[in-house]
C-alpha positions in Angstrom: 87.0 207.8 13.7 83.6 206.0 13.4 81.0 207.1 10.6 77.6 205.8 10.9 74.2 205.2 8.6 70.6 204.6 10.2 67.8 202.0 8.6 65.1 200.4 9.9 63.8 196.8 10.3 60.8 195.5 12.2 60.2 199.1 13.6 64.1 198.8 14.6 66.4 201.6 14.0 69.4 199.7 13.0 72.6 202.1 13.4 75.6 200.4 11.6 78.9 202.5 12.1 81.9 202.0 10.0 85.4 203.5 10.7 86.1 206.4 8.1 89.9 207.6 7.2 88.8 211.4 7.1 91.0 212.6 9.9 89.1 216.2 9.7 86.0 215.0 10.0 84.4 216.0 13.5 81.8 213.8 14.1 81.7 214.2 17.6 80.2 217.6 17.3 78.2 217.2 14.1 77.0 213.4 13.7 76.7 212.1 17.4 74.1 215.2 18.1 71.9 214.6 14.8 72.1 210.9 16.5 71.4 212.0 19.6 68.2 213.6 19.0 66.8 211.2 16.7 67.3 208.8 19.7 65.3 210.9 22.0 62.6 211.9 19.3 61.5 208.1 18.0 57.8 207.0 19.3 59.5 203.6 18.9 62.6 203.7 21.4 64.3 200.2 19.9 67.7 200.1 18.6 70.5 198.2 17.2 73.8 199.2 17.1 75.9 197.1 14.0 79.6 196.8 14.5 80.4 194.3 12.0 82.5 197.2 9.9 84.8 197.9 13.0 87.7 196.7 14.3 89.1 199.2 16.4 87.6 201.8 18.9 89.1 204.6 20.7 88.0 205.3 24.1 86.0 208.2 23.2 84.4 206.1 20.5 83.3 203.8 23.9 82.3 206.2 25.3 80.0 207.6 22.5 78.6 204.2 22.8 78.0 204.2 26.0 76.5 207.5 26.1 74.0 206.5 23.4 73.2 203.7 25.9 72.3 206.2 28.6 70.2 208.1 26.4 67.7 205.2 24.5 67.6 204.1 28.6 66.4 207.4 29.5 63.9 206.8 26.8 62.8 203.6 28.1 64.0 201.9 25.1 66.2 198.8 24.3 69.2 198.7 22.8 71.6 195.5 21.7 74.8 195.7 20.1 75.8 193.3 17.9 78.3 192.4 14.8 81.5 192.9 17.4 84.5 191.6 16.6 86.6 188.9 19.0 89.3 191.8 19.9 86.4 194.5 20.4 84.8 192.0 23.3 87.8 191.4 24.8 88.3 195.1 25.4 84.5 195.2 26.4 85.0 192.4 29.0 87.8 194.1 30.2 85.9 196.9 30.5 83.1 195.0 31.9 80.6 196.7 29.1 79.9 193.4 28.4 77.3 193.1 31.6 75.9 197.1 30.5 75.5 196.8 27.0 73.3 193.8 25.5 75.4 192.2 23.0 74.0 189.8 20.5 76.2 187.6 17.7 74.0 188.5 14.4 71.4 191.0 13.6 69.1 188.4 13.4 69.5 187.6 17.1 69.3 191.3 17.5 66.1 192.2 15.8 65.0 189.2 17.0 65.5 190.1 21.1 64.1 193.5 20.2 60.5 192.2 19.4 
């Protein structure tokens, strides 16, 4: 299961998700909507997405992932992903999210593509 907390830099909202061992805990119904409406309510559609903390992802955490994609797209916003461990890209090549999502090494580099 993925947690996640929000900052901002630069006018960036930075959302860094970290796995959590709380197998009760339902984000899917509770965080990912509070997330998705924050996406689709900033003035400032520009996001980066920190994965530095994870090392493992479901397939419904992909595709929570990819869903918040979709929705900063349908937002004409920007979103990079970056932070992703060497076994998380290989699953994202095989995948072939790595030519969707915009994936960056540092949040430097992200922050800095997002200006």
């Amino acid at each position: 299961m993925l947690n996640f907390t929000t900052n901002e830099a630069g006018g960036v909202l930075i959302i860094a998700f970290e796995p959590t061992d709380e197998i009760n805990y339902d984000w899917q119904s509770t965080q990912r909507d509070w997330l998705y409406k924050l996406i689709e309510s900033r003035e400032d559609p520009r996001f980066a997405v920190d994965l530095n903390e994870v090392n493992y992802l479901a397939s419904s955490e992909i595709g929570f992932l990819v869903t918040i994609k979709r929705r900063i797209d349908r937002q004409k916003g920007k979103v990079v992903f970056f932070g992703i461990s060497p076994y998380i890209h290989d699953i994202f090549r095989t995948m072939n999210l790595h030519r969707v999502l915009d994936i960056v090494e540092s949040r430097n580099d992200a922050l800095g593509k997002l200006k």
